[in-house]
C-alpha positions as CSV (number, residue, x, y, z in Angstrom):
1,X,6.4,11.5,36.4
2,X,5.1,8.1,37.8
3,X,7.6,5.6,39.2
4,X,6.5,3.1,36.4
5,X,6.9,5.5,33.3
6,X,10.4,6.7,34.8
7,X,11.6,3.3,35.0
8,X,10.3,2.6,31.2
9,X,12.3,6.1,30.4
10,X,15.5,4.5,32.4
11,X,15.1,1.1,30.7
12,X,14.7,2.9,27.1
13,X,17.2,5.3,28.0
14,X,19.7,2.4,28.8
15,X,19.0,1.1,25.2
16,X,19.2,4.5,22.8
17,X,22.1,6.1,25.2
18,X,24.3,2.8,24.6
19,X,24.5,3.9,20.5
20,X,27.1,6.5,19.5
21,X,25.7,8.1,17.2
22,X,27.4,9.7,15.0
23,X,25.1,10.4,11.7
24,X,25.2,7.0,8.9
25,X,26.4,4.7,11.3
26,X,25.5,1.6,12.1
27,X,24.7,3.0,15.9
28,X,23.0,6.2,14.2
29,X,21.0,3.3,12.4
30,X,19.8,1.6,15.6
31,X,18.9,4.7,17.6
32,X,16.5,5.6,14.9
33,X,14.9,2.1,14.6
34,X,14.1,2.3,18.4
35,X,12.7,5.7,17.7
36,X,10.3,4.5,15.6
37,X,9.2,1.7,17.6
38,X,8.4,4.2,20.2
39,X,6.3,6.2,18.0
40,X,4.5,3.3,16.1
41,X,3.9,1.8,19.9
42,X,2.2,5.2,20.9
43,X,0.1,5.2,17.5
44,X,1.8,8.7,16.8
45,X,0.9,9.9,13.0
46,X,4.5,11.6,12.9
47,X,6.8,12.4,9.7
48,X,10.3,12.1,8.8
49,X,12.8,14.8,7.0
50,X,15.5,13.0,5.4
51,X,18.7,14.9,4.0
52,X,22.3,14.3,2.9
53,X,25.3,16.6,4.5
54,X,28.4,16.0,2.9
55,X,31.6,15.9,5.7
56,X,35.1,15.0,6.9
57,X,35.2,12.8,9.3
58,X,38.3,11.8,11.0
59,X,39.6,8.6,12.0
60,X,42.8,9.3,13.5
61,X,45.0,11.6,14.4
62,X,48.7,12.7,16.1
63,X,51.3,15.1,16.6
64,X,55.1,14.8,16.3
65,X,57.7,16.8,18.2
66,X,61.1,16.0,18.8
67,X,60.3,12.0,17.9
68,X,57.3,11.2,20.3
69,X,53.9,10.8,18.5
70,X,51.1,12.4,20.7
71,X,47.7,11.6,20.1
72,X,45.0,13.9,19.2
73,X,41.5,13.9,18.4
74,X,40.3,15.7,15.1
75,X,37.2,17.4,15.1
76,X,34.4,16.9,12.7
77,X,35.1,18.1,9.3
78,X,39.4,18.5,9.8
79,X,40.2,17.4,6.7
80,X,42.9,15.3,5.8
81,X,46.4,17.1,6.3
82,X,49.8,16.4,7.0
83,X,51.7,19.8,7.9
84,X,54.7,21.3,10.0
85,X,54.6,24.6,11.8
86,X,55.2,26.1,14.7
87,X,52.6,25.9,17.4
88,X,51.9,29.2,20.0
89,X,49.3,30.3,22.1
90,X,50.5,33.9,20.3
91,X,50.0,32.5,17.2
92,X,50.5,34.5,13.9
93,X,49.7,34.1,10.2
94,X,51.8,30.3,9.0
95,X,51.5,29.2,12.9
96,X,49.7,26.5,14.5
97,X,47.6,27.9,17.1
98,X,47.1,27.0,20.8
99,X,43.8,27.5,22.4
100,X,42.2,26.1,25.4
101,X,38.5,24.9,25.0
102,X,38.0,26.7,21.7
103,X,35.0,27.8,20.8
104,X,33.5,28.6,16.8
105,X,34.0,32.2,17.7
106,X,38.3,31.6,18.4
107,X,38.6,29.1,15.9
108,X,36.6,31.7,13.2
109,X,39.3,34.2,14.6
110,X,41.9,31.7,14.4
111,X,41.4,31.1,10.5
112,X,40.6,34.8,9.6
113,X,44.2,35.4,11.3
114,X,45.8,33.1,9.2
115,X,46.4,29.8,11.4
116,X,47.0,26.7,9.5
117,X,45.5,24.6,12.5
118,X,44.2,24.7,16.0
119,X,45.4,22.4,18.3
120,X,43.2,22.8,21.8
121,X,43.0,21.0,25.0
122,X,40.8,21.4,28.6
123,X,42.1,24.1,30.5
124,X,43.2,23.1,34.4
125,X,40.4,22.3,37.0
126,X,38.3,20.5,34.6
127,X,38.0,17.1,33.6
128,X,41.4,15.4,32.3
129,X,41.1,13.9,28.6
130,X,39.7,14.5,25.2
131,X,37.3,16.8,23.5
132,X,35.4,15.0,20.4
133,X,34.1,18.1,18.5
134,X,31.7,18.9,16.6
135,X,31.6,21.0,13.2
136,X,32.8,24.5,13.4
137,X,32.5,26.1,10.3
138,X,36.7,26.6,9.8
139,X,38.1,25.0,6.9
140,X,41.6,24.7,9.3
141,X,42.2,21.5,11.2
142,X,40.8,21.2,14.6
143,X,42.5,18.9,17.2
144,X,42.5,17.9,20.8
145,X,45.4,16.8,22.8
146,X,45.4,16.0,26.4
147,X,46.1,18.5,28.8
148,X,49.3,17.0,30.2
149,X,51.0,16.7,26.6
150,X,50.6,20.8,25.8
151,X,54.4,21.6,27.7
152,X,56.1,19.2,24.9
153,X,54.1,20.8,21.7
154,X,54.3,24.3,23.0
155,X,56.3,26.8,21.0
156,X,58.0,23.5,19.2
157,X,57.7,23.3,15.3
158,X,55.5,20.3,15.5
159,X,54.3,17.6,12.7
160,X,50.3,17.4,12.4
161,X,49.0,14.3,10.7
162,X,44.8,13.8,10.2
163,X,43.8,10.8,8.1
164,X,40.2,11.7,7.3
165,X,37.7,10.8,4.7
166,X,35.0,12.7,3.2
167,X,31.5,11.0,3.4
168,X,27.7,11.7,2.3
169,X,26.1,11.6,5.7
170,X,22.5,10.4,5.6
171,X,19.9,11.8,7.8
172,X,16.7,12.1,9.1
173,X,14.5,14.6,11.5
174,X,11.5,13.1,13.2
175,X,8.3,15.4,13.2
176,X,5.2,15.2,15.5
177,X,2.4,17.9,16.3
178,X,-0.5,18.2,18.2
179,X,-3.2,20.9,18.9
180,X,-3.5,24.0,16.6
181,X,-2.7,27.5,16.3
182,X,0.6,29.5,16.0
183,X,3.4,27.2,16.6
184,X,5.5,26.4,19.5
185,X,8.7,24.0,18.6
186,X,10.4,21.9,21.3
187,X,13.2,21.0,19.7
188,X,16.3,18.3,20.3
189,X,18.7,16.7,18.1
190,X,19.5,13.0,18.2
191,X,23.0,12.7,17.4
192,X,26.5,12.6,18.7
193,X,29.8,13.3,17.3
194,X,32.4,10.5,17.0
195,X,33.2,8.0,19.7
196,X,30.8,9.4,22.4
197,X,27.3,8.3,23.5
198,X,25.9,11.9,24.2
199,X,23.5,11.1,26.7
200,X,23.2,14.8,28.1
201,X,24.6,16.6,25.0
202,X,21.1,15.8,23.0
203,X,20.2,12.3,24.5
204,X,17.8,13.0,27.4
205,X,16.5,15.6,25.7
206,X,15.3,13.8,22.5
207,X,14.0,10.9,24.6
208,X,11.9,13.4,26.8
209,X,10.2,14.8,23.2
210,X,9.2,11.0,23.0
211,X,7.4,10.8,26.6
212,X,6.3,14.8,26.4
213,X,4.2,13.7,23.6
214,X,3.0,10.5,24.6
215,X,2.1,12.4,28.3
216,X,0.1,15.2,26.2
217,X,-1.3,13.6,22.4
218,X,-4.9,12.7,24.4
219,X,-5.4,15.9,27.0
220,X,-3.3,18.8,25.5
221,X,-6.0,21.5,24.4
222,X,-3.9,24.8,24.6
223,X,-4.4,27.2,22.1
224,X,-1.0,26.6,20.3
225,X,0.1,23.9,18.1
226,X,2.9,22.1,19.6
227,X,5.3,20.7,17.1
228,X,8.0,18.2,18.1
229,X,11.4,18.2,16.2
230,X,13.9,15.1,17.0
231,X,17.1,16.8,14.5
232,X,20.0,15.2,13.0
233,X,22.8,16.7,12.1
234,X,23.3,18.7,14.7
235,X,26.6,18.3,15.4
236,X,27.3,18.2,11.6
237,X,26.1,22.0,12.1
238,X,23.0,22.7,12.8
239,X,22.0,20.7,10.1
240,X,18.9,19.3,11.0
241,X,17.4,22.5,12.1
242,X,18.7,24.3,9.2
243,X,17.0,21.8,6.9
244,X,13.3,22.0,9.0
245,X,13.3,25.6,8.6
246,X,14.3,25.7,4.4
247,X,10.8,24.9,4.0
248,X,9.7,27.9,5.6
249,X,7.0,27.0,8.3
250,X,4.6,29.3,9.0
251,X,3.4,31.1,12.0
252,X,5.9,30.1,14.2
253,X,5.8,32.3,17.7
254,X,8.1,30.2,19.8
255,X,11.2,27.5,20.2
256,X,12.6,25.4,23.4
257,X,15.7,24.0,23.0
258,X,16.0,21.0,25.4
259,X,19.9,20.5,24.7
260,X,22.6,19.5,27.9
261,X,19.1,18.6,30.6
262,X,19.6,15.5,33.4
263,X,22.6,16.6,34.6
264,X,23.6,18.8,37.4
265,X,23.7,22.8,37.1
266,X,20.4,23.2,35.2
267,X,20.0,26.7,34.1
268,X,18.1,28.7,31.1
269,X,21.0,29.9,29.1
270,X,19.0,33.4,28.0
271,X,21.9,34.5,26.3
272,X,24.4,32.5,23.8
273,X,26.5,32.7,21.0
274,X,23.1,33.9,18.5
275,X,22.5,36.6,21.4
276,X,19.5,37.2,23.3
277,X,16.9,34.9,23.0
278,X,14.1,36.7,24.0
279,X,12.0,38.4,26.4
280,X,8.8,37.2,26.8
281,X,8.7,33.4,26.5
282,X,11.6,33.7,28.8
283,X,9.8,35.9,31.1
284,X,6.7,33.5,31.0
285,X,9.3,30.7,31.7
286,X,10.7,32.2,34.8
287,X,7.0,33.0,36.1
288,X,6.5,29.5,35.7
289,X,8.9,28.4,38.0
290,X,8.2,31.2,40.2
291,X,4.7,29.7,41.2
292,X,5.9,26.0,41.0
293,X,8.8,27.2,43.6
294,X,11.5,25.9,41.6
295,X,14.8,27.6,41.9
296,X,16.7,27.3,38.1
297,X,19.8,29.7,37.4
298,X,19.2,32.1,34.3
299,X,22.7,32.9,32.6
300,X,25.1,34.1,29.9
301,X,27.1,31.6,27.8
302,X,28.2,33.4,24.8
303,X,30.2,30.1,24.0
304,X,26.8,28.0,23.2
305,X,24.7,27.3,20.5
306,X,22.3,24.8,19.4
307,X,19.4,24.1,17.1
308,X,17.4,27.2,18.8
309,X,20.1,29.1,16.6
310,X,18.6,28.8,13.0
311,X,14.9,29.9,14.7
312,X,16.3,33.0,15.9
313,X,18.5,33.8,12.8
314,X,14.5,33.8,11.8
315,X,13.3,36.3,14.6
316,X,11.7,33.3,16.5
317,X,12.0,33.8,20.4
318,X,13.6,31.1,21.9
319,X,14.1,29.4,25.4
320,X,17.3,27.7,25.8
321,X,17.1,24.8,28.5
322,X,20.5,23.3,29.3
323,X,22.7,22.9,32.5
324,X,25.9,25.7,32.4
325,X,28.8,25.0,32.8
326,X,28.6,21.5,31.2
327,X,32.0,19.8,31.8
328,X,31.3,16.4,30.5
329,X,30.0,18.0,26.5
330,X,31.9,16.3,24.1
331,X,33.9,14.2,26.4
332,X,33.8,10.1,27.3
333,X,32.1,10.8,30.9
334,X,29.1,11.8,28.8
335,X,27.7,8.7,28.8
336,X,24.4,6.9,30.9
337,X,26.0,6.5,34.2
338,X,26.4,10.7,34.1
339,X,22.4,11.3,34.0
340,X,21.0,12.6,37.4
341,X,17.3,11.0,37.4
342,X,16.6,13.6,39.9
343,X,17.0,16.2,37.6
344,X,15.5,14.5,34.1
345,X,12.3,14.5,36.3
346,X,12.4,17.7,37.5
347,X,12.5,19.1,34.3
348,X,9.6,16.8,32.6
349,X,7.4,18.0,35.7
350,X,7.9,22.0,34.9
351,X,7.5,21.2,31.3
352,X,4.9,19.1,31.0
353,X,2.9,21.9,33.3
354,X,4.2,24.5,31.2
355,X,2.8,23.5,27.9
356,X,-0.4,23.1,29.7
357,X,-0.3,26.8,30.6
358,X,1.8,28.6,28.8
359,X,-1.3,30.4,27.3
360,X,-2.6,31.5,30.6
361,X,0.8,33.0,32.1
């Protein structure tokens, strides 16, 4: 990437990544107005998919033991509740249970067990504060506390209070293609959940769909049609995605994810929570880097998913680009000052020249 472009992508960057983002707000709003402007400045014939997800979305949030009121953070969708149970990492049908860093798969567990509510925090060694979830799929409330406050909740018959609202969420995909043949999606999503800015969760990755296509519309000539899909809704689950794909696209060979990039640890995540994602576009992928030298970790992360998900549920291969672990998801340190520069270029170098060759690998 030249020195002038990446300093238009930092200067951009600085402007979208400075939104939270959270679907039908007014930030949401202003991120997509600047999203435009960057595809009406590069004359880009693109469409949009709008749709309306209906969802709980908390604004505040506490736990009462013994007289002191702890805060929490609800997750997207926790409706609103006000309950008292017991609260156990050994958790049994009526409990509240304990879980560090849940994931959907625990929480899924958690409600099929018969919780009434999750309460979960950061296990020790990682960063200190809150986790603003996204939407799990659980009908059961969802909340964070901070690590330090789990010894006075712990095994305590607790009070759990969520004021929440339910809202129709308006949103809208952005859709750009060039070339022709059997598809190849690169995919990111937009938006954030509540409170955070997001800028590795989905922001560099949605920005670098902007300057992908802007660096190929005039010499791409591969013979596959590259489509573009900016998502919303992600975080509301999958939403975005899941709306794209209702209309049943067809000939579509091939999706990269670009979802947790410009941050340290970047890795292909070849395995997640909707299982393998492939062999062969992965296996092209990892020749890629073999001849540019580049040295990128391939793992497991079983705890994962993203808008790739929906496209394999639909026997699409998929390649997963992301950093593992990512510490900072969901949390306030994921914000601008967190990107690594060093790292959002490496990864529009190896892309850029892999949609050039991709066919001849």
């Amino acid at each position: 990437m030249k020195s002038d472009r990446l300093e238009f992508f930092k200067e951009f960057a600085y402007k979208v990544l400075s939104y939270n983002r959270l679907a039908s707000t007014d930030g949401h709003r202003k991120a997509h107005r600047l999203i435009e402007y960057f595809l009406e400045h590069t004359s880009c014939n693109y469409t949009k998919e709008s749709f309306v997800v209906n969802r709980f979305i908390p604004k505040e949030a506490w736990l009462k033991v013994k007289e002191e009121k702890i805060k929490a953070v609800a997750y997207l969708g926790t409706k609103r509740v006000e309950k008292k149970a017991y609260i156990k990492r050994d958790y049994m049908e009526g409990d509240i249970a304990l879980l560090p860093d849940v994931t959907k798969s625990k929480a899924l567990e958690a409600q099929e067990k018969g919780a009434v509510a999750i309460v979960t925090y950061r296990e020790k060694f990682k960063l200190k504060g809150y986790v603003y979830g996204d939407y799990m799929g659980v009908d059961i409330p969802i909340l964070c506390v901070d690590r330090e406050d789990v010894e006075k909740i712990e095994d305590f018959n607790v009070e759990l209070f969520v004021n929440s609202s339910e809202r129709s969420i308006y949103c809208t995909n952005f859709l750009m293609e060039l070339g022709r043949g059997p598809v190849l999606y690169l995919v990111a999503n937009m938006d954030t959940v509540h409170e955070i800015y997001g800028a590795i969760k989905g922001g560099v990755g949605f920005l670098m769909l902007l300057f992908l296509y802007e660096d190929l519309k005039d010499t791409y000539n591969a013979p596959y049609r590259l489509r573009f899909l900016i998502t919303d809704g992600r975080e509301l689950g999958l939403e975005g995605a899941r709306f794209h794909l209702s209309k049943n696209p067809k000939h579509v060979f091939y999706c990269i994810n670009l979802e947790g990039i410009g941050w340290h640890n970047p890795c292909v995540v070849y395995e997640d929570a909707g299982g393998y994602s492939g062999d062969r576009i992965n296996e092209l992928f990892y020749k890629h880097l073999e001849d540019l030298k580049v040295s990128l970790d391939f793992c497991k992360a079983k705890e994962r998913d993203g808008d790739h998900i929906p496209f394999k549920e639909r026997g699409v291969q998929a390649l997963y680009l992301s950093s593992y672990p990512l510490h900072i998801e969901h949390t306030i340190y994921d914000n601008y000052d967190a990107i690594s520069w060093d790292h959002v270029v490496m990864w529009y170098e190896v892309l850029t020249s892999f949609l050039r060759r991709f066919h001849k690998l």
